[in-house]
VEXTI-225685 format. One record per residue (C-alpha): residue in three letters; residue number from 1; x, z, y. Coordinates in nm, 4 decimals. Layout:
# residues N
+------+------+----------+----------+----------+
| resn | resi |       xx |       zz |       yy |
+------+------+----------+----------+----------+
|  ALA |  NUM |        X |        Z |        Y |
...
+------+------+----------+----------+----------+
# end
This chain:
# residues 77
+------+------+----------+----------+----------+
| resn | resi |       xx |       zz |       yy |
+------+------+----------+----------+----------+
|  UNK |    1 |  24.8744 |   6.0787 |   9.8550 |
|  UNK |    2 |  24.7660 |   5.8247 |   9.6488 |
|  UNK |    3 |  24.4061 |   5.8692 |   9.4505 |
|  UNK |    4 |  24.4319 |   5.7235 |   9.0574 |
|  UNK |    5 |  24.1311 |   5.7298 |   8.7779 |
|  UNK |    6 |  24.2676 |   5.7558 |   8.4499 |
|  UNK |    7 |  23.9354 |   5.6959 |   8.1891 |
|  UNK |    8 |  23.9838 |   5.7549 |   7.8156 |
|  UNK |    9 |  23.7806 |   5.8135 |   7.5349 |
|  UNK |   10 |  24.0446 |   6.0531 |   7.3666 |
|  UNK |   11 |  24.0977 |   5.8599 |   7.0942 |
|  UNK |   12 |  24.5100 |   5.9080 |   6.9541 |
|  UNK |   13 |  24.6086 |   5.5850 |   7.1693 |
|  UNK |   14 |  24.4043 |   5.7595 |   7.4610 |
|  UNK |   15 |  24.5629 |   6.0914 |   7.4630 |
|  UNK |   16 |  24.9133 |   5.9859 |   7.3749 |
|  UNK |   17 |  24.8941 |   5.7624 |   7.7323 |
|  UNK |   18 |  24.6972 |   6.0165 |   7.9015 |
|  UNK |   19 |  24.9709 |   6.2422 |   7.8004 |
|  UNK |   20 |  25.3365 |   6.0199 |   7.8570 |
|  UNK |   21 |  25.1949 |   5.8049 |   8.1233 |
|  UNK |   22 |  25.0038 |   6.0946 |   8.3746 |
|  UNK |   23 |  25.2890 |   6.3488 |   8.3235 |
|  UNK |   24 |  25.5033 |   6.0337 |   8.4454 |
|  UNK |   25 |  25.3523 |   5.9766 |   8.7814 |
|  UNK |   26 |  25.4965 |   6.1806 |   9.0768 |
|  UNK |   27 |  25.2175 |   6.4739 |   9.1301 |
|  UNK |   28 |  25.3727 |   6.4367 |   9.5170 |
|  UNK |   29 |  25.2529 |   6.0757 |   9.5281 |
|  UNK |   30 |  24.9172 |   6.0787 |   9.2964 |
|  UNK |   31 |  24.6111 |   6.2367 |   9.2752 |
|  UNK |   32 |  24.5205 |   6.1917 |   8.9401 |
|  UNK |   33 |  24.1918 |   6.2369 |   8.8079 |
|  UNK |   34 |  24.1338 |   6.2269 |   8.4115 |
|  UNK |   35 |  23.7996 |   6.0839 |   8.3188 |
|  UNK |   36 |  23.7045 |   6.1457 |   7.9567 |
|  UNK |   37 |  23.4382 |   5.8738 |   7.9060 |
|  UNK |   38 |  23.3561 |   5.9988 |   7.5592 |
|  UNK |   39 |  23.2328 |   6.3576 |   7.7062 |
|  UNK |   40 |  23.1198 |   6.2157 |   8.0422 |
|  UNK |   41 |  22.9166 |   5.8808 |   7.9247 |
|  UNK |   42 |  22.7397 |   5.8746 |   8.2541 |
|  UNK |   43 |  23.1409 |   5.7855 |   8.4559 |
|  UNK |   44 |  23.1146 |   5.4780 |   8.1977 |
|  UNK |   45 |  22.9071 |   5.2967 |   8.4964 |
|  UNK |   46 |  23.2018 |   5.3833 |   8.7245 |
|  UNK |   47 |  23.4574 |   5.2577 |   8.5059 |
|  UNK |   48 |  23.3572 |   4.9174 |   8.4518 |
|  UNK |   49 |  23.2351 |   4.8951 |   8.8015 |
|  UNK |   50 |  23.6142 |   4.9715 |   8.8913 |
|  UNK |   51 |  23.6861 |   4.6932 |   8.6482 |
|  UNK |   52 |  23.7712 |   4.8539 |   8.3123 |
|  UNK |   53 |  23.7358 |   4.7367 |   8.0178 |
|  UNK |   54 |  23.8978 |   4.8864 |   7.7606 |
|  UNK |   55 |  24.0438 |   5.2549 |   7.7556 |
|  UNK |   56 |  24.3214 |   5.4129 |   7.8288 |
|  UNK |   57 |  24.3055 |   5.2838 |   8.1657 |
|  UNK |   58 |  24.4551 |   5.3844 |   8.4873 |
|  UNK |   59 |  24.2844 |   5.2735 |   8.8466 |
|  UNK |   60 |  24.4847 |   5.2832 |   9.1430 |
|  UNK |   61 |  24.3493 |   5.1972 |   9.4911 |
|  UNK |   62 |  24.1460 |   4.9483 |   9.3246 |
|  UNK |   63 |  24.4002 |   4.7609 |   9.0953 |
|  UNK |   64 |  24.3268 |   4.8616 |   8.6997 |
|  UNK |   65 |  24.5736 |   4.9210 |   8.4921 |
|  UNK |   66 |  24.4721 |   4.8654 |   8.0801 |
|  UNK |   67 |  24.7346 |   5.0491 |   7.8415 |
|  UNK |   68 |  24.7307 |   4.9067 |   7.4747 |
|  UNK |   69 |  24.3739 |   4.9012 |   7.3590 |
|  UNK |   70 |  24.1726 |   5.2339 |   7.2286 |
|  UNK |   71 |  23.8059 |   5.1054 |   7.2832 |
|  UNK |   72 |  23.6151 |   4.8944 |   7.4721 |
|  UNK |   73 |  23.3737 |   5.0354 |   7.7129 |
|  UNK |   74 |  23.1079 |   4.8372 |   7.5129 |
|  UNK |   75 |  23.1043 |   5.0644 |   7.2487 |
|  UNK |   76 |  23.1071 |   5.3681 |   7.4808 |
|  UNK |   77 |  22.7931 |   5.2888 |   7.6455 |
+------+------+----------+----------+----------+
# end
């Protein structure tokens, strides 16, 4: 099984990809773990250490993945 982060901040653009893109992945082959960075402003740290920089965002095994553009994590904290 293959672990994934994906961190939003559940703005429209956020939820629509958190939405299309997580119902997408194979639930056999990922392990996906939603990260809501506007209710959990303390994963922010964790995000950008993982090499985000914008939300919606999907990390897997290390390799981040930015979808269109909701927010930067500068303006999330």
């Amino acid at each position: 099984m293959t672990n994934a982060t994906f961190y939003h901040a559940g703005c429209p653009v956020c939820v629509t990809a958190e939405q299309r893109l997580v119902a997408a992945l194979d639930p056999a082959k990922f392990c996906v773990k939603i990260v809501h960075l506007g209710q959990e402003r303390a994963q922010v740290a964790n995000a950008r250490a993982a090499g985000v920089r914008s939300v919606p965002a999907l990390v897997v095994e290390g390799t981040v993945f930015h979808i269109n553009h909701g927010a930067d994590l500068t303006v999330l904290g």
